[in-house]
C-alpha positions as semicolon CSV with decimal commas, in nm:
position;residue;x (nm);y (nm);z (nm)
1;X;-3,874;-1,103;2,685
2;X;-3,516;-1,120;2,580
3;X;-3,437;-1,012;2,168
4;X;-3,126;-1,155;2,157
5;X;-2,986;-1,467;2,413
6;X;-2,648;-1,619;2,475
7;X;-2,676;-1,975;2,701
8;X;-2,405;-2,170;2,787
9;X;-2,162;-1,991;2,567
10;X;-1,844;-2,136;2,519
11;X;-1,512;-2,119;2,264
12;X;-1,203;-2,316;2,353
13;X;-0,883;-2,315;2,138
14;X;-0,739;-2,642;2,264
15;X;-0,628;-2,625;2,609
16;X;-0,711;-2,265;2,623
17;X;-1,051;-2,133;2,693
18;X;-1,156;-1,762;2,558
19;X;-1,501;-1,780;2,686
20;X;-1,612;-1,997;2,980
21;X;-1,992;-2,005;3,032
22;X;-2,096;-1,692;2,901
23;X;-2,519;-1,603;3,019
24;X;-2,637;-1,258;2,825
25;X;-3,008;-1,160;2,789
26;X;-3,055;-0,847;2,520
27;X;-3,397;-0,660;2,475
28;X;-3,492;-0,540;2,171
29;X;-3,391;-0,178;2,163
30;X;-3,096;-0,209;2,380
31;X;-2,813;-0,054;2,384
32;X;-2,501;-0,341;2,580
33;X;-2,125;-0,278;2,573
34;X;-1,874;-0,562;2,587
35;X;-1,633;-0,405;2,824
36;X;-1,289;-0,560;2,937
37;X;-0,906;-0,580;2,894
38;X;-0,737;-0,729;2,577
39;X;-0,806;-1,106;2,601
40;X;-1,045;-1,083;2,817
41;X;-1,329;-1,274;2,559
42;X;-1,504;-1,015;2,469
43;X;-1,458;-0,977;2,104
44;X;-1,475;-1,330;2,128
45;X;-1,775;-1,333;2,227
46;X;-1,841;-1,112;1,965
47;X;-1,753;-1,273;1,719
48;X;-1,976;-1,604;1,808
49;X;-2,296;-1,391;1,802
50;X;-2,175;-1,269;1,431
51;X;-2,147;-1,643;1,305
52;X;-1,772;-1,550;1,198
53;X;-1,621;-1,805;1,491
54;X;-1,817;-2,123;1,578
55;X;-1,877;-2,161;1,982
56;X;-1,717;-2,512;2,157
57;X;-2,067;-2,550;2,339
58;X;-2,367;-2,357;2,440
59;X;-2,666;-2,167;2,195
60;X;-2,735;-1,873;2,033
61;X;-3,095;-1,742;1,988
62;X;-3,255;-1,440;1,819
63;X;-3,620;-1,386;1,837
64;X;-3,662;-1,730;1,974
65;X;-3,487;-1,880;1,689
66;X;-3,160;-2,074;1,758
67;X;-2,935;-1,891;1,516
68;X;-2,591;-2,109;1,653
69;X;-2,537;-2,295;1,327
70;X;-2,637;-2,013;1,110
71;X;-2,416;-1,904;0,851
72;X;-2,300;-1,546;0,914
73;X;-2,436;-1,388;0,590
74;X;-2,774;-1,585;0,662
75;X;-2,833;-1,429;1,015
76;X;-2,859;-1,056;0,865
77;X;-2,671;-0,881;1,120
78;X;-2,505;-0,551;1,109
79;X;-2,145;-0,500;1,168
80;X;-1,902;-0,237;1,193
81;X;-1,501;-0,328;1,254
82;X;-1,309;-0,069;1,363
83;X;-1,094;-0,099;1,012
84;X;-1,453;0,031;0,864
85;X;-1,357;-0,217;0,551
86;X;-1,490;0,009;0,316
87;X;-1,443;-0,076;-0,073
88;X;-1,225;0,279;-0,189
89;X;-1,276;0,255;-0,545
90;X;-1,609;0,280;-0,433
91;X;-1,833;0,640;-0,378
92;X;-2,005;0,665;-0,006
93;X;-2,323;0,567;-0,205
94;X;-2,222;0,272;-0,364
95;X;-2,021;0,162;-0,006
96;X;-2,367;0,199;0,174
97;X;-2,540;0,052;-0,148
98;X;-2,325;-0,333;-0,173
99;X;-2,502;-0,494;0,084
100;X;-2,846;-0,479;-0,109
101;X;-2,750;-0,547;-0,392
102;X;-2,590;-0,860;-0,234
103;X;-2,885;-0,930;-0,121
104;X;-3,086;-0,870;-0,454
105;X;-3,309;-0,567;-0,379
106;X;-3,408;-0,394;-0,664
107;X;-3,297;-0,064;-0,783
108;X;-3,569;0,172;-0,701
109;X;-3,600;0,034;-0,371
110;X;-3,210;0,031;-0,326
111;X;-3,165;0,388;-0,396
112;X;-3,415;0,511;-0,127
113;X;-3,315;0,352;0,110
114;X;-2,947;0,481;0,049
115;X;-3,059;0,789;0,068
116;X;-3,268;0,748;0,383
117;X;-2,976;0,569;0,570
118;X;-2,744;0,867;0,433
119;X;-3,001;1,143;0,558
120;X;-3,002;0,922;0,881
121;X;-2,594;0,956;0,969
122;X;-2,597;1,342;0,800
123;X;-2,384;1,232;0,512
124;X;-2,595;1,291;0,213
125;X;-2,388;1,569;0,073
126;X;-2,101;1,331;0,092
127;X;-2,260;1,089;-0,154
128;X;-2,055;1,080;-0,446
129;X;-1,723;1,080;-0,266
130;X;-1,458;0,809;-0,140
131;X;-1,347;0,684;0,121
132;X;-0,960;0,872;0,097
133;X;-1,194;1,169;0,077
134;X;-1,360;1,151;0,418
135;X;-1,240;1,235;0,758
136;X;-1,219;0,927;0,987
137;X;-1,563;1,039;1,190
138;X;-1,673;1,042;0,811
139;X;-1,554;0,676;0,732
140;X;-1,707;0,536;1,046
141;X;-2,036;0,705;0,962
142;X;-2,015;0,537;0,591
143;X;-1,957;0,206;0,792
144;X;-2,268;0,238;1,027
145;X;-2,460;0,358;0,706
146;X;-2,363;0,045;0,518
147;X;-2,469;-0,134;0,858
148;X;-2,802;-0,018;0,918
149;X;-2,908;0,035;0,537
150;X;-3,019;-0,368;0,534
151;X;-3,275;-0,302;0,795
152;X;-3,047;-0,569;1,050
153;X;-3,214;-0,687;1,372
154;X;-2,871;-0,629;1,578
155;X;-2,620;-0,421;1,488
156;X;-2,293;-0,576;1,619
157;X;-1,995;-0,314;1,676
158;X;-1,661;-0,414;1,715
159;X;-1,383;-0,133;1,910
160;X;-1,556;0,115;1,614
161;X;-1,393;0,461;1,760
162;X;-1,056;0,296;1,838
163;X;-0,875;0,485;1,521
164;X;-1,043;0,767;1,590
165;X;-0,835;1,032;1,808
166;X;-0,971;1,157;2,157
167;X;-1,216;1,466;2,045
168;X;-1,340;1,297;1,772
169;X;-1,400;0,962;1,964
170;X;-1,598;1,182;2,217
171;X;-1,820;1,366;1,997
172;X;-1,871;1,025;1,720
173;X;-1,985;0,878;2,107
174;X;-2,282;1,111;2,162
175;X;-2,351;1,113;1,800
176;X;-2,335;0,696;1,774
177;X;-2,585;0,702;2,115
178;X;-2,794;0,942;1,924
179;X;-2,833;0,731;1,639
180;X;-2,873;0,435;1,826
181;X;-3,189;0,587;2,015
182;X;-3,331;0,705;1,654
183;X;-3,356;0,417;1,502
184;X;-3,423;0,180;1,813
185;X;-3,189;-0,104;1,681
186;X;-3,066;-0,354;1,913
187;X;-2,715;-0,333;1,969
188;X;-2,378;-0,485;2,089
189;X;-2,059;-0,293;2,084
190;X;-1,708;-0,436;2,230
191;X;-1,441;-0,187;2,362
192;X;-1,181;-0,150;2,601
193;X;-1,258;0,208;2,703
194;X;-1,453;0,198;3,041
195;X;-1,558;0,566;2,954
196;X;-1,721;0,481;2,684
197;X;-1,898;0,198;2,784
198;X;-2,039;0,403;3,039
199;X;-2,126;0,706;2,814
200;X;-2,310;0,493;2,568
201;X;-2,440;0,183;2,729
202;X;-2,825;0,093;2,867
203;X;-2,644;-0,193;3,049
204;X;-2,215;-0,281;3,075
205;X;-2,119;-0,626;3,079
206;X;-1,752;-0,677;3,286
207;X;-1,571;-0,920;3,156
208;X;-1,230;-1,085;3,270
209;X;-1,048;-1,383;3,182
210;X;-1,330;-1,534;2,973
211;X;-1,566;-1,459;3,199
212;X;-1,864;-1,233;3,276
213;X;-1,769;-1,024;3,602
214;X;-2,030;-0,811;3,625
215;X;-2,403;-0,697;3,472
216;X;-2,533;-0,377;3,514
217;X;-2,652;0,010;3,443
218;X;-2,330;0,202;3,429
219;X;-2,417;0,416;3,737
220;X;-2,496;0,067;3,937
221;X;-2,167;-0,077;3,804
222;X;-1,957;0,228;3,904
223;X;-2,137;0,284;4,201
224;X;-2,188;-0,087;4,320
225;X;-1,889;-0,296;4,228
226;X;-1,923;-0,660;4,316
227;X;-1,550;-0,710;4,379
228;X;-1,180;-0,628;4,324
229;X;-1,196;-0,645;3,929
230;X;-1,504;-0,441;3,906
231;X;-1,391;-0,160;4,127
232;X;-1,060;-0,092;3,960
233;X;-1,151;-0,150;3,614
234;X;-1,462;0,060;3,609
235;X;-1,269;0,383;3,744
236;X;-1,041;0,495;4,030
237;X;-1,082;0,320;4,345
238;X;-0,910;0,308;4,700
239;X;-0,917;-0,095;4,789
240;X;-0,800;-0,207;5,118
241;X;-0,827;-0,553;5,288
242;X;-1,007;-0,521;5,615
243;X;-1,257;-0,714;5,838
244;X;-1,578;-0,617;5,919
245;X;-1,696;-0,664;6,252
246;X;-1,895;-0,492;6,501
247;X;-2,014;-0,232;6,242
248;X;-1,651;-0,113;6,117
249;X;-1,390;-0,217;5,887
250;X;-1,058;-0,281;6,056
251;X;-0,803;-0,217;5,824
252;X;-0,478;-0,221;6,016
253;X;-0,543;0,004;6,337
254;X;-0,795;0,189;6,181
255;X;-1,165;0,157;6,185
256;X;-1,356;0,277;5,873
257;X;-1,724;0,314;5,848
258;X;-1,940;0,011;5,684
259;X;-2,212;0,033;5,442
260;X;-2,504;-0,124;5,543
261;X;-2,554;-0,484;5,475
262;X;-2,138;-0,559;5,437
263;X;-2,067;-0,935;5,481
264;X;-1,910;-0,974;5,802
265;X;-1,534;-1,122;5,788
266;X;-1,248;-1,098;5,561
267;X;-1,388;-0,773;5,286
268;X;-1,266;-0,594;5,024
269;X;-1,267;-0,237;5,146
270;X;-1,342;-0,020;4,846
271;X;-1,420;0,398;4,811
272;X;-1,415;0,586;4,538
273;X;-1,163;0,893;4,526
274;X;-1,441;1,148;4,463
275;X;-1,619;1,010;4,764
276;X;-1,306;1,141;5,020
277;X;-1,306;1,464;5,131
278;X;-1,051;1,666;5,317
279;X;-1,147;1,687;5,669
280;X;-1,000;1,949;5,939
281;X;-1,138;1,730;6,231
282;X;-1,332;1,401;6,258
283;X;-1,070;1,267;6,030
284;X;-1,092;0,859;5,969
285;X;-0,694;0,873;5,850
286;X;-0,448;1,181;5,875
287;X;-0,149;1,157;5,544
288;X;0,025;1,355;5,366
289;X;-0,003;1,510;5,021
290;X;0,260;1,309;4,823
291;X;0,119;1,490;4,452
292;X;-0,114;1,668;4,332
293;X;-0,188;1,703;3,923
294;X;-0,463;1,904;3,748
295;X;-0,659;1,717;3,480
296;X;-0,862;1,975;3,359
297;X;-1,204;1,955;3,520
298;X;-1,099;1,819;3,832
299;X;-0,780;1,782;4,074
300;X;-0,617;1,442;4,171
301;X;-0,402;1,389;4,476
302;X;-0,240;1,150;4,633
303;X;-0,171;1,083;5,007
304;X;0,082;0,876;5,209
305;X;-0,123;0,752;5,483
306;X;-0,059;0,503;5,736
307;X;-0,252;0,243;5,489
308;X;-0,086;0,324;5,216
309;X;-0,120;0,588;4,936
310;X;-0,516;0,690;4,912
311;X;-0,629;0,877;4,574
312;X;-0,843;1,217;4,651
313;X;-0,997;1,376;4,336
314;X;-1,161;1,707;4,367
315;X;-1,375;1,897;4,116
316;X;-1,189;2,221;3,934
317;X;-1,380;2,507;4,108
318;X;-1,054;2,720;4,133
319;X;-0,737;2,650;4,301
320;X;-0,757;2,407;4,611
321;X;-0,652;2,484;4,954
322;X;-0,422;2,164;4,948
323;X;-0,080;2,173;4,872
324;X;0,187;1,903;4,806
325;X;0,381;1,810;5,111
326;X;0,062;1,922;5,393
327;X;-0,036;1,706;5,591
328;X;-0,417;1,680;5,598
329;X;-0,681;1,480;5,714
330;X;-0,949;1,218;5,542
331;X;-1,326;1,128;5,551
332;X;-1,600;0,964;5,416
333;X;-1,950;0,827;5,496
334;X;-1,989;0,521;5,525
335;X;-2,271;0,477;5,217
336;X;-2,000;0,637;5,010
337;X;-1,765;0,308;5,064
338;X;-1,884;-0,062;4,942
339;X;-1,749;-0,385;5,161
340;X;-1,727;-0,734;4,942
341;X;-1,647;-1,055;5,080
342;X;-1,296;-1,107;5,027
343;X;-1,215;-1,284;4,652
344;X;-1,545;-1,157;4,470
């Protein structure tokens, strides 16, 4: 049964709608990103769930409990802003400490639990400090501390790594997924960063223009793309426009191999760069290497063909064979490429 469920969700600003029907089911336990461009409704969205931005239509409910009217400091959420808000003339302790004593809880019981929640996020030596004294991967682990220390039934987290720089976002992601599986909490993060929604998320949900796009497990999102939006937004793709019939995609004179169960008709033709390999014969297009760049862990190229420039990545296991300016050959199997009807 769903924790936490969004029906009918709804904000308009006037003429302008932010969020247009939005349909979430949350588990207990789980772990959802908000994942889309700026604008696209998701800290919206967001935002509705907290209680800080009333919804034009639809409900709310958590536990079974419509929560849409709630004030926010009745619904006893958690939430982190990527600012962190923390109070500076106050020690980690005390930061951690405000929201119980908002609340009333007495001293004894206050103080563990400050120390628990402080054990939990590894900064207990750190007590006594402030905020100007801590590292930003410090700050947002005061924040989440001050989050979970009220015992909240969601944990809402709003773009929480975006001030953090690249290394430190990456390891405060494995640590934040960590934490999340400790304690069990239900959660909802927004963020813009499809990596990340993919490294931390049980389940991604793709939204564009106010709209959900897309549901799903990272690897079934990245994987299985249900259109245009999906396919470019959640990584590299090659899209063409083709039409399936007769078991291929036509895409100008060329027939590429179909996945089973394509629609037949006008399709979105859509592979992954990973997924093409350089091919000596039984090539399905024949280019040449416009670029190629090393990023690291893996190569990128990219190929003139007669259908345009096609992305290749390979993975870094030395120095490739390829060279800019050869002309080479493609392929890929057809259960490597997805075919959606044409506008999905």
């Amino acid at each position: 049964m769903a924790f936490l469920e969004l029906h009918g969700l709804v904000k308009r600003y006037g003429d302008f709608t932010a969020v247009a029907d939005c349909e979430l089911s949350v588990s207990q336990g789980e772990f959802v990103c908000l994942l889309g461009p700026s604008g696209c409704g998701k800290t919206t969205t967001l935002q509705m769930v907290a209680g800080f931005t009333p919804p034009s239509a639809g409900r709310i409910l958590l536990d079974g409990k419509d929560i849409t009217d709630v004030k926010p400091n009745q619904r006893g959420l958690g939430i982190v802003f990527q600012s962190y808000a923390l109070f500076p003339h106050m020690t980690v302790a005390d930061n951690v400490a405000f929201g119980l004593e908002m609340r009333g809880v007495a001293a004894a019981e206050r103080s563990k639990r400050v120390a628990d929640t402080l054990e939990l996020v590894h900064l207990t030596p750190l007590a006594g400090r402030y905020p100007r004294e801590l590292s930003g991967g410090q700050r947002q682990r005061v924040a989440m501390a001050r989050a979970l220390v009220i015992q909240p039934p969601v944990l809402l987290l709003d773009e929480p790594m975006g001030a953090l720089d690249a290394k430190l976002r990456e390891e405060m992601q494995i640590e934040l997924r960590a934490l999340q599986h400790r304690v069990g909490i239900t959660t909802i993060m927004v963020t813009h960063d499809q990596a990340e929604a993919m490294t931390l998320a049980d389940r991604v949900v793709l939204m564009n223009k106010g709209r959900i796009e897309q549901i799903g497990r990272p690897f079934e999102m990245y994987e299985q793309p249900n259109g245009r939006f999906s396919s470019t937004f959640l990584g590299k793709a090659n899209l063409f426009e083709g039409r399936h019939e007769g078991g291929a995609v036509l895409v100008g004179s060329a027939q590429l191999p179909c996945p089973a169960g394509a629609p037949l008709g006008l399709v979105d033709y859509i592979v992954r760069p990973e997924k093409v390999n350089f091919a000596s014969t039984d090539a399905l297009l024949r280019g040449r290497v416009a670029a190629r760049v090393f990023l690291g862990n893996y190569w990128l190229f990219q190929v003139d063909t007669p259908l345009g420039t096609l992305q290749v990545t390979q993975a870094n296991v030395g120095m490739p064979a390829v060279a800019e300016g050869d002309e080479v050959g493609l392929a890929w199997a057809g259960e490597h490429a997805r075919a959606v009807a044409r506008g999905a």
